[in-house]
C-alpha positions in Angstrom: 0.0 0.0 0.0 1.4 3.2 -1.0 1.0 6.7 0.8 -0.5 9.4 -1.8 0.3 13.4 -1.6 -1.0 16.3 -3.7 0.9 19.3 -3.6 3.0 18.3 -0.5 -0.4 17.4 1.8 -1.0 13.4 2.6 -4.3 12.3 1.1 -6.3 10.1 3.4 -6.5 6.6 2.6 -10.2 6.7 2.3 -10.1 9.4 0.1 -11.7 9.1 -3.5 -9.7 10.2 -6.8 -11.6 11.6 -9.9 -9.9 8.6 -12.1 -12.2 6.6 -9.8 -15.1 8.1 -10.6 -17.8 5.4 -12.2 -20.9 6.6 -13.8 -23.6 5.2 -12.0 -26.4 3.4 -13.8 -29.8 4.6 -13.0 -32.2 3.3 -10.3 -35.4 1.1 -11.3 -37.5 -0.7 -9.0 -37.3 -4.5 -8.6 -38.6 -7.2 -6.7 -36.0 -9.0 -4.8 -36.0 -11.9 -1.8 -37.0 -8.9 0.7 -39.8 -7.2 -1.6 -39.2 -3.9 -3.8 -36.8 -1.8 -4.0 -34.4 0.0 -6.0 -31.6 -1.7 -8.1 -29.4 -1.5 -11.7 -31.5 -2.9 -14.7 -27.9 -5.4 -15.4 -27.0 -5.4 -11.4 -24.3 -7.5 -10.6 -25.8 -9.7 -7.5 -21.7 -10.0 -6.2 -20.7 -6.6 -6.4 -23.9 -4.2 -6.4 -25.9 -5.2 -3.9 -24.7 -6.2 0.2 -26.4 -6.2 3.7 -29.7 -5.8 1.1 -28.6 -2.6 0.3 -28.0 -1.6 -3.5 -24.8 0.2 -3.8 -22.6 3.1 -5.8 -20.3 1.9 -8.4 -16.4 2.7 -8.1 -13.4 1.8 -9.7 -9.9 1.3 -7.6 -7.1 3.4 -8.7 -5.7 5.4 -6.4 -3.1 8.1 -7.2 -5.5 8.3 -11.1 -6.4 12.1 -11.7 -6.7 14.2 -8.8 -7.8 13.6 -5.1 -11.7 14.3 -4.0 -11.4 15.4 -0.7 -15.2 16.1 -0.5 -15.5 12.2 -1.2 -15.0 9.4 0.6 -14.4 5.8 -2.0 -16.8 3.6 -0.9 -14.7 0.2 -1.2 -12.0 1.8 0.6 -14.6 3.0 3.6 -15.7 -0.5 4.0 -12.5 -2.3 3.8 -11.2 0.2 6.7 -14.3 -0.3 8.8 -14.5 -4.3 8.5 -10.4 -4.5 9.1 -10.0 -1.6 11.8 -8.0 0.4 9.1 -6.8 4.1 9.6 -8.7 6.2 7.5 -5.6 8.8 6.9 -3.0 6.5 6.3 -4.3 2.9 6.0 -2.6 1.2 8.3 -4.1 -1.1 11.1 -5.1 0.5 14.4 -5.0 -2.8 16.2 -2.0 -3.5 18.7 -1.3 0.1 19.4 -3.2 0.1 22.1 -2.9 -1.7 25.3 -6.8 -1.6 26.0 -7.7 -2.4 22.8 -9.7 0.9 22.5 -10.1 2.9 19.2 -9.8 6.2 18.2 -12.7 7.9 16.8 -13.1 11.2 15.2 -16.4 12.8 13.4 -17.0 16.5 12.1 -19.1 18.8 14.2 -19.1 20.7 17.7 -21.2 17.9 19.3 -20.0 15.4 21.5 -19.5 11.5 20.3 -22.0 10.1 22.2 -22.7 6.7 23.4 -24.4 4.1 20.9 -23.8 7.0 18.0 -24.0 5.3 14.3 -20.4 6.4 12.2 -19.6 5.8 8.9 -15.8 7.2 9.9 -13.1 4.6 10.4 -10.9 4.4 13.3 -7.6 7.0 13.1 -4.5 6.9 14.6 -3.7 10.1 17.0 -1.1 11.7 15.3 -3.6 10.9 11.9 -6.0 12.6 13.5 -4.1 16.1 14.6 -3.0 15.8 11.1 -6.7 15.8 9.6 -7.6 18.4 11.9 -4.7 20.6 10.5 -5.0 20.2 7.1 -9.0 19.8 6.9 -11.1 23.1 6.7 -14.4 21.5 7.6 -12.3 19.3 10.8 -10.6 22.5 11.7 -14.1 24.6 12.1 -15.7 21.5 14.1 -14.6 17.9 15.4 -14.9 15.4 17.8 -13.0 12.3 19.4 -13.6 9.8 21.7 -12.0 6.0 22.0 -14.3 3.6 21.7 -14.4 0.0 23.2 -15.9 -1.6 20.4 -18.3 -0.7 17.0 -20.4 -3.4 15.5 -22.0 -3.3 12.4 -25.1 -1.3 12.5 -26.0 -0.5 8.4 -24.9 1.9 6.1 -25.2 5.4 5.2 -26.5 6.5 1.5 -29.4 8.4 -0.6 -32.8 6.8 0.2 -35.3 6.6 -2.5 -38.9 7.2 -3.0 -40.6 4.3 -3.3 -43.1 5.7 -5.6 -41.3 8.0 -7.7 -38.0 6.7 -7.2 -36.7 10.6 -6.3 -33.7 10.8 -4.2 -35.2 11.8 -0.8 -33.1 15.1 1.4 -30.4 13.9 3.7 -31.3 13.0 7.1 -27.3 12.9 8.5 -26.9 13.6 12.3 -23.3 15.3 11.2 -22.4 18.3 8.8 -21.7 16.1 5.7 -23.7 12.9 6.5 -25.6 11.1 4.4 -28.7 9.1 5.8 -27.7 6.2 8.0 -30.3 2.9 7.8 -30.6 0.5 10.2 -29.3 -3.1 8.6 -33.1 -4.5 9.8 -35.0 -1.7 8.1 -37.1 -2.3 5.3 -35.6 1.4 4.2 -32.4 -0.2 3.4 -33.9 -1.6 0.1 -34.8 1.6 -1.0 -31.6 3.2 0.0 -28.5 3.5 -2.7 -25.7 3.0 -0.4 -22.3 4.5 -0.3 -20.5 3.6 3.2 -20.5 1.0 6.1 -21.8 2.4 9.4 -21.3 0.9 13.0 -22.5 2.0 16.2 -19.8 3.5 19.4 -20.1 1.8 22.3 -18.2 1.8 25.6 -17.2 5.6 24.9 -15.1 8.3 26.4 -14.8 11.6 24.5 -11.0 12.7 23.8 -10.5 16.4 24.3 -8.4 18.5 22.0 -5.4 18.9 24.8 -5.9 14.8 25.5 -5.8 14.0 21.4 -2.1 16.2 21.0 -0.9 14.5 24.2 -1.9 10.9 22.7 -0.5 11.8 19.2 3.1 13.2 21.1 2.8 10.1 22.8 2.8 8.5 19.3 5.5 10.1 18.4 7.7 9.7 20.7 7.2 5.7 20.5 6.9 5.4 16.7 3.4 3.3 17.4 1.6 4.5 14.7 0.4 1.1 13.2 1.2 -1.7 11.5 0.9 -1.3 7.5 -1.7 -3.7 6.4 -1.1 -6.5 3.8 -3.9 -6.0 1.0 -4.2 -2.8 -1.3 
């Protein structure tokens, strides 16, 4: 796995580049196992649709074109959630801790509270002071906390009307969030999905003094992570 930079900044692992960009086919209702829903008149059962969920189309090359920062690549997002991958740099976040916990951190002023639903993978501390830094929409309003553990809980995407198949507004908790459906909601087959989202449990909010203490901390050991093995 290789680290990517755009004029001299570090672009996040879970970053999308426009030579990724995949035009996406348009929505039509179908009847599937669970009822109707939305899907791709030629949807490929392997790679379109997961968790019942129909979802966004994106090819992998990272480093092709230029780097989205307003975009997050969806295969990227999932492989980071379901492997407990940084989302700056890419490397594992497991075994840098010796509690185990994770490091969390979502845009906005609010507190992470407990049981909150994230589509954000885990981040190292010196990651994150490095997001905060170079990230306008971080460096107006963030939080942290560790957190224990984060199950699967759904995923976050655009939900469709079921009778004229219209994209339906955002419903995000966070600045930037896209609607998050439960995994056991019937929504979810209506819903064109673009990330993974688990729930935060067992969590204790890191404050901004705390998070440059943790990522000096970091520094001064080298524990950043281990570099994962897959691309």
């Amino acid at each position: 796995m290789k680290e990517r930079y755009w004029r001299g900044m570090r672009v996040a692992y879970v970053t999308s580049w426009t030579g990724e960009f995949v035009r996406q086919p348009r929505v039509i209702e179908i009847e599937g196992r669970g009822g109707k829903g939305i899907g791709f008149r030629n949807e490929d059962p392997v790679t379109d649709r997961r968790d019942e969920a129909l979802w966004v189309r994106a090819a992998i090359a990272p480093g092709r074109g230029q780097p989205a920062f307003h975009r997050v690549h969806t295969l990227r997002q999932k492989r980071a959630i379901e492997h407990s991958l940084c989302q700056v740099c890419g490397l594992t976040v497991l075994g840098t801790r010796t509690d185990e916990r994770t490091l969390h951190l979502l845009g906005g002023a609010a507190p992470i509270t407990e049981g909150e639903t994230a589509a954000a993978p885990p981040v190292h501390p010196l990651c994150a002071v490095e997001s905060i830094e170079d990230c306008p929409p971080l460096g107006r309003g963030h939080a942290a906390a560790l957190v224990k553990y984060s199950p699967l809980w759904g995923v976050a995407g655009v939900v469709h009307d079921p009778v004229t198949l219209a994209p339906l507004p955002h419903t995000g908790a966070r600045p930037g969030d896209l609607t998050h459906v439960h995994i056991s909601d019937e929504t979810i087959r209506w819903t064109l999905a673009s990330h993974t989202v688990v729930s935060l449990h067992g969590v204790t909010p890191v404050g901004t003094d705390e998070l440059h203490a943790m990522a000096e901390g970091a520094r001064r050991t080298g524990a950043a992570g281990r570099r994962a093995d897959a691309p």
